[in-house]
C-alpha positions, 0 to 999 in steps of 0.5 A: 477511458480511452487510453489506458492510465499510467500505473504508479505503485506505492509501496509500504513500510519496511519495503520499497519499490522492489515488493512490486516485483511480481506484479509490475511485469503481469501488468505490463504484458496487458500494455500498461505503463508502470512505475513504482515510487522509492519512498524515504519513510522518513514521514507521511509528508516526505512520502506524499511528496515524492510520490507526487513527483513521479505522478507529474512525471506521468504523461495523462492520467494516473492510477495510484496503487499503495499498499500497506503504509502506502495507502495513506501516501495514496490518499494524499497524493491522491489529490494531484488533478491528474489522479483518476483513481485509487487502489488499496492493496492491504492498506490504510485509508486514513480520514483526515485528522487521522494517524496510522497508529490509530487505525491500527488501535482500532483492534487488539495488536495484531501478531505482527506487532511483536516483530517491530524493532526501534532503533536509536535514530528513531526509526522501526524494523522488523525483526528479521527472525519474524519477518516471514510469520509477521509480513509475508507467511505465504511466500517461500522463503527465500522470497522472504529472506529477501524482503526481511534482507531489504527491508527499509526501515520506516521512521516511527513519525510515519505512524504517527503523522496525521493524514489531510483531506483524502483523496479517496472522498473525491476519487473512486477507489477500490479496496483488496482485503488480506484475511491472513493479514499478520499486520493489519487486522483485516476487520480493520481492513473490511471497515476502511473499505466499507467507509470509503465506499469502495466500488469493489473490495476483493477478499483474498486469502493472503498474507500482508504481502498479498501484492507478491502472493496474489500478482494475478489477482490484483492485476485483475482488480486493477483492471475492472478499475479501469475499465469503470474509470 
């Protein structure tokens, strides 16, 4: 590929744009156009949709990267003509007719689970207290502080809708495994990567937040993407 794809970056539950925050500058000073979406976390169609509005705002083609819970808005989104390829940071890569929830039942809960708060208007947290251990246990803590601070909370529909036709079956992808992940089981992980037939899944001793832990790491990823693009 001759010009370089725009960057859109998806992020996951109980976060927002700001999780990039390590890696938007690091792929930016290699000349690339980044964007990361403010998803509402009100549904899997709500978060599809706005992130198709800011890949029809990209001028050529669009590399999506999501993480966590934004695996599966990428795998809708993902769909849009203008998307090249795909990008799984620690994420869900649902089939279609298939629900967050269920893949996470795949295994036993991981230790995170314990750390997810209903509220009464029908959404989840995670309980500041185990915020640092559940999502983000390689980071500092203020950094920590700061995401359990932010965090936004995510409508329990989230992982409960189901995902359409996933555009990991028509775009090429590739697959960043966390195995320290707190979240998702990173034999969960290992196996969405091996069904998508990722062209490379990279393993990384990290957290969930490997996007913050590892910037360097998944800047890297994201090159060879392109660069087989």
């Amino acid at each position: 590929m001759g010009k370089k794809p725009s960057i859109v970056l998806v992020h996951g539950a109980w976060g927002d744009g700001s999780h990039w925050s390590k890696l938007i500058p690091v792929l930016g000073a290699k000349g690339y156009r980044v964007s990361a979406v403010q998803n509402p976390l009100t549904s899997l169609a709500d978060d599809i949709e706005r992130t198709r509005r800011l890949v029809d705002m990209q001028e050529g083609p669009v590399l999506l990267v999501g993480h966590s819970y934004g695996g599966a808005v990428i795998s809708g989104a993902g769909l849009a003509p203008q998307v090249v390829g795909l990008v799984y940071v620690a994420a869900f890569a649902p089939d279609e007719g298939e629900a967050v929830g269920a893949l996470l039942g795949r295994h036993e809960q991981p230790p995170g689970a314990k750390a997810i708060r209903p509220d009464a208007h029908g959404f989840l947290w995670l309980d500041r207290k185990l915020y640092k251990e559940s999502f983000c246990q390689d980071l500092g803590d203020d950094a920590a502080l700061i995401m359990a601070a932010a965090q936004k909370p995510t409508a329990a529909r989230c992982f409960e809708d189901t995902a359409g036709a996933p555009a990991w079956k028509q775009r090429p992808s590739w697959y960043q495994v966390s195995l320290e992940d707190h979240m998702i089981p990173p034999q969960t992980q290992q196996w969405m990567a091996s069904r998508m037939q990722a062209r490379k899944t990279v393993e990384l001793a990290a957290s969930h937040a490997s996007l913050a832990a590892y910037p360097h790491e998944l800047a890297a990823l994201i090159d060879e993407a392109v660069t087989q693009l």
